[in-house]
N, C-alpha and C positions, 0 to 999 in steps of 0.2 A: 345701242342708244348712245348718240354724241352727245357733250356739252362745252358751253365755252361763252367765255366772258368777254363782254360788249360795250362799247361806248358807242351812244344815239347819234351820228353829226345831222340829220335831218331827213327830209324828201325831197324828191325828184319824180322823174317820170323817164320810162327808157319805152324805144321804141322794142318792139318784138321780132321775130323775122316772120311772121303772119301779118306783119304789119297793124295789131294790135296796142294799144297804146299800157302798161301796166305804173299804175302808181303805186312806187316804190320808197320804205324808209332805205336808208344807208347804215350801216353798221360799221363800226370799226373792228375787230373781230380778234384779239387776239395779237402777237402770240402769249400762249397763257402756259408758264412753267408750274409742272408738276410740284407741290410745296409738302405734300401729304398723303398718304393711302391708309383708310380706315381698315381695321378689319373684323371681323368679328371675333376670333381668338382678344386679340386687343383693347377693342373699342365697343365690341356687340353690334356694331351694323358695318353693313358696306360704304364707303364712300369715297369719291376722290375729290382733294382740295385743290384749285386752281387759286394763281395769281394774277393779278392784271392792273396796269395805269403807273405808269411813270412817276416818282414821287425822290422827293432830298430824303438822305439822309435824317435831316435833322429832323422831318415832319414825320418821323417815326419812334419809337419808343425801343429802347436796346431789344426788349423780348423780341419783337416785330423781325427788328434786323436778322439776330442769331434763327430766327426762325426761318427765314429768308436763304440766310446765310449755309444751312445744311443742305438746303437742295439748290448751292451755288445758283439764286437767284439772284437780280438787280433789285433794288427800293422800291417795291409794287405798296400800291396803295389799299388796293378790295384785294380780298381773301374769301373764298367763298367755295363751302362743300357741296358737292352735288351727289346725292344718295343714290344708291348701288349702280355706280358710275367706275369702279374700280378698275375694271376689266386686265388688260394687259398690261398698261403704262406702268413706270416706275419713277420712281424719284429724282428729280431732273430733266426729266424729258419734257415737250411741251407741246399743247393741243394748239392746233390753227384751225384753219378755215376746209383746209385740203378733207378734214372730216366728214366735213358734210357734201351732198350732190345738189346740184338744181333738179329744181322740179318738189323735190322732200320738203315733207310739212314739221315746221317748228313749233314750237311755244315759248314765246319769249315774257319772262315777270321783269317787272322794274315798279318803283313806287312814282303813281303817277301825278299831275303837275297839284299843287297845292293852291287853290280857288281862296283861301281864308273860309272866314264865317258868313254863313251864306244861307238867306230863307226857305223858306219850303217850295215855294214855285221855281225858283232856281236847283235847288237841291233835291227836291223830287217830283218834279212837275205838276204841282196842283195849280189848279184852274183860280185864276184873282178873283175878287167879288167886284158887285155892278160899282161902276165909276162914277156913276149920275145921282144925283136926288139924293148929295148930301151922306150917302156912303160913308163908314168909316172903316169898310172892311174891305179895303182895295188888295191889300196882298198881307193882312192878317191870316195865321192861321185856323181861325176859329175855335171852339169850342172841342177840350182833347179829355176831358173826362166822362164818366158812366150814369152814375148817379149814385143814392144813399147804398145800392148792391154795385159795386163793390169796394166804393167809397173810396178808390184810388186809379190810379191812371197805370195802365197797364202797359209791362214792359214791353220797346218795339217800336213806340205810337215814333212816326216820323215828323221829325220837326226839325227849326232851323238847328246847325251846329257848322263843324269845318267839314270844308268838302273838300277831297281831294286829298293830298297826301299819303293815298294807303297803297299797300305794295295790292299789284295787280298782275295775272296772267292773262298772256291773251295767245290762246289758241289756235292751230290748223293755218298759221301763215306761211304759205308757199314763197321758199327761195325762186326769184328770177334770175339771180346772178351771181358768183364770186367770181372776186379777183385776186387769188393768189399771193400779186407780185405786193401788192397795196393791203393786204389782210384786210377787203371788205367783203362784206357779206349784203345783199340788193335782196329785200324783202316786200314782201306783196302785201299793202296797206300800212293799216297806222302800228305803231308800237308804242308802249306807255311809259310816260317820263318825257321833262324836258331834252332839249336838245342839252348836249356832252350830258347826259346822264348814263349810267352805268347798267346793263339789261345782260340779265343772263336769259340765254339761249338753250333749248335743249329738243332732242327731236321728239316728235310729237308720238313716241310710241308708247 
């Protein structure tokens, strides 16, 4: 099982040598130095922590640095543990793209784009009421209570709030492409989060 940390720069489209046309996010892939190894004698689970994203000094806090600093990293900004990911690596060393093959199916989380507060036909697709004859329930939610049993609105009932913003996986995305030299990694479909947002990667086993 590989994993490794991501910045979104957008989509494109590459042709195939089938001549198939495959729509593609772009990732920036790394490289991500080794910061941490969980262990269970230690810590009670397995884990390996990676670092990733360029950042000052100064946008750091001393802990951050000296943390940094033990496994002779640069000023990385996300730090982020991926569970029983341990395996061989050691401290300093760092995960790229050479990890993973084309054709293998990932799963990439990232928290995705934030919509604000947003009604219920937007936020869960309910059907608006009739527009004509003086209507005032065009895109009201209606009526979310029971009655005298059980005289309260049960937890769940969908209704407007913020949409968006929550961290999300998304599944079974086959790599079309890496580039080595450029640490991108060419994925098949959408992946979540704006553009330069930050998406860990991990293989889909």
């Amino acid at each position: 099982m590989s994993a490794i940390l991501a910045k979104k720069l957008g989509m494109t489209q590459v042709f195939q040598e089938d001549g198939s046309v495959a729509r593609v996010t772009v990732l920036q892939a790394g490289p991500c130095p080794v910061t941490a190894i969980r262990s269970p004698e230690r810590d009670g689970y397995n884990a390996l922590q990676l670092a990733f994203g360029q950042s000052k000094e100064k946008h750091l806090t001393k802990a951050e640095l000296g943390h940094l600093r033990k496994a002779d990293a640069p000023p990385l900004r996300h730090v982020v543990e991926f569970r029983d990911e341990a395996g061989e690596l050691q401290v300093g060393e760092s995960v790229t793209v050479e990890s993973f093959e084309v054709g293998a199916r990932v799963k990439i989380s990232g928290v995705s784009k934030g919509k604000g507060f947003q009604g219920t036909i937007k936020r869960h697709n309910f059907a608006s009421g009739p527009k004509s004859h003086g209507s005032h329930n065009k895109r009201a939610p209606g009526s979310i209570g029971a009655s005298a049993t059980p005289s309260r609105v049960h937890k769940g009932i969908r209704g407007p709030g913020q949409m968006g913003n929550k961290r999300v996986t998304q599944p079974g995305l086959e790599i079309v492409s890496i580039d080595t030299k450029e640490n991108l990694l060419l994925v098949r479909g959408s992946v979540p989060g704006p553009r330069g947002g930050v998406v860990e990667v991990r293989s889909n086993a």
